[in-house]
C-alpha positions in Angstrom: 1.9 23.7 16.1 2.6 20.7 14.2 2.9 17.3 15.8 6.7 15.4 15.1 4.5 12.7 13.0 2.2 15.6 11.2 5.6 16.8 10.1 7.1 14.2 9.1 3.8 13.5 6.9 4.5 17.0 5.6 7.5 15.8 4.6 7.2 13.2 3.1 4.1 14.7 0.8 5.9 17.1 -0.5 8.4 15.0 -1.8 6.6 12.7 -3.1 4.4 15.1 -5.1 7.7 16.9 -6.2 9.7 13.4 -7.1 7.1 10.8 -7.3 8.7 7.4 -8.2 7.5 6.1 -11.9 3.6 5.2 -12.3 3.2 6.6 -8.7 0.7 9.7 -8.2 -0.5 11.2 -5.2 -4.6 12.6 -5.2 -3.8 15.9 -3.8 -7.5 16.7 -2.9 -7.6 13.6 -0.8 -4.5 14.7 1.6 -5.8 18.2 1.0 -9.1 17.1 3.1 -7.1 15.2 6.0 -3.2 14.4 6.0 -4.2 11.2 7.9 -5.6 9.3 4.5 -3.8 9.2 1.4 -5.1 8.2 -2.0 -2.2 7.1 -4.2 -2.1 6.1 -7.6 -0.1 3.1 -8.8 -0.2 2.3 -12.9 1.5 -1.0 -13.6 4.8 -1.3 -15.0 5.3 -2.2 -19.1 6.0 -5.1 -19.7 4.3 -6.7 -16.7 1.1 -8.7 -16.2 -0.3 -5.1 -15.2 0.7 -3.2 -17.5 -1.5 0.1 -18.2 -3.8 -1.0 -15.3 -4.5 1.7 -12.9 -5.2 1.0 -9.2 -5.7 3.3 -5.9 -4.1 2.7 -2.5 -5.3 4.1 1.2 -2.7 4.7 3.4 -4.2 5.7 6.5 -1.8 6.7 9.5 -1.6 7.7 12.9 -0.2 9.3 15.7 2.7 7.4 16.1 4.0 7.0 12.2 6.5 6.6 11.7 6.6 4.5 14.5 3.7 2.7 13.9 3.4 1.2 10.1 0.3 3.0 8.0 -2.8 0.9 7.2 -2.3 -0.1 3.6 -5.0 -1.3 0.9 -6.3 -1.4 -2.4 -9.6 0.8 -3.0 -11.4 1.2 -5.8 -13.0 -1.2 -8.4 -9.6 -2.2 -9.6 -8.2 -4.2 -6.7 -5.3 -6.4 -8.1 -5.9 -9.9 -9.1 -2.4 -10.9 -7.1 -0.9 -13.8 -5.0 -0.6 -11.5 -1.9 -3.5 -9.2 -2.4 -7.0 -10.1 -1.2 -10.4 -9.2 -3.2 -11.1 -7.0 -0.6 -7.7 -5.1 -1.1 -5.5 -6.4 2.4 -2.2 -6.6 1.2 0.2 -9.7 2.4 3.6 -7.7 2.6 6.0 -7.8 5.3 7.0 -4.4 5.2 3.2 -3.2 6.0 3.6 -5.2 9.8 6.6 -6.8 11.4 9.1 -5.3 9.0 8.2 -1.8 9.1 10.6 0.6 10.1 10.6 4.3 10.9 13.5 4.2 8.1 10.7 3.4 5.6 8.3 5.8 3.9 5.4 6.1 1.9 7.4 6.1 -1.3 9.4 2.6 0.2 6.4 1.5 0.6 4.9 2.4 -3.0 7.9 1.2 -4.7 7.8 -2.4 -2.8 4.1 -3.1 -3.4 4.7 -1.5 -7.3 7.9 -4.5 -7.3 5.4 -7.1 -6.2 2.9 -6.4 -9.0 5.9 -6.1 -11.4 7.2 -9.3 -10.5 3.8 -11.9 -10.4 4.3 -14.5 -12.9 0.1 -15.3 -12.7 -2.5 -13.4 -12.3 -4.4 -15.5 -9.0 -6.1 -14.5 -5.9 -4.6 -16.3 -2.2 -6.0 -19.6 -1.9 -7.3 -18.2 1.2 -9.3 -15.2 -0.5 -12.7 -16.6 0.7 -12.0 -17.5 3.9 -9.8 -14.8 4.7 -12.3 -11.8 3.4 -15.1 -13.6 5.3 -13.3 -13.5 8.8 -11.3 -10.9 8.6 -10.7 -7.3 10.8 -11.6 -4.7 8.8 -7.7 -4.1 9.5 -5.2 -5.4 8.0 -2.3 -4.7 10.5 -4.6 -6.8 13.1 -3.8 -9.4 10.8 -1.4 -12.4 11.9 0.1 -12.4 8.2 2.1 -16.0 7.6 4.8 -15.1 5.0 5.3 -18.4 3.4 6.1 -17.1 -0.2 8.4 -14.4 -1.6 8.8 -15.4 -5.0 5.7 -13.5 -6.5 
């Protein structure tokens, strides 16, 4: 029998792979091997700084989603040369820590990382990349994230 949170993972999948938002692909044979990990494919929006650039994201959950946020990076070779997103693919975005709510969903979250890229003016790594990628938990939701700037 299926757990409440392996349901609602279910779910969610299916629609997702029915309806995927624009630019937003699900690797089937990833889920396919354990519902826990998904790979997801973002491409970047025309007429944006990403234009035509294809990138992956891990969303790993667990027992608790939607309780409990999913762990959320950038994989790959292509991580995103963004403001909020770290060379080693962390993500700065509320909605990954403090904000998340059970309301939200993997789509909510594709969409609001897919409106960041859209709406970065530059193309520039945190001034804390170094630092940051050097010290950091492998985990990014063990991460005490200081949201100082919304505008990228």
């Amino acid at each position: 029998m299926s757990s409440p949170s392996e349901k609602r993972l279910q779910k969610e999948l299916m629609s997702l792979i029915k309806e995927p938002p624009p630019g937003v692909s699900v690797d089937t044979a990833s889920v396919a091997r354990n519902l826990s990990q998904w790979k997801i494919n973002i491409t970047g929006f025309e007429g944006t700084l990403y234009e035509g650039e294809n990138f992956q994201l891990l969303f790993k959950f667990n027992h608790k989603y939607p309780f409990d946020s999913p762990e959320v990076t950038f994989i790959g070779n292509n991580i995103p040369v963004h403001p909020h997103v770290y060379s080693n693919g962390h993500i700065c975005l509320s909605i990954l820590t403090e904000d998340w709510s059970p309301a939200l969903s993997v789509q909510s979250v594709c969409l609001s990382i897919a409106s960041m890229l859209s709406s970065c003016r530059e193309k520039k790594r945190p001034p804390d990349n170094t630092l940051y990628v050097n010290t950091c938990n492998k985990n990014p939701k063990k991460t005490k994230w200081w949201y100082h700037d919304d505008s990228v």
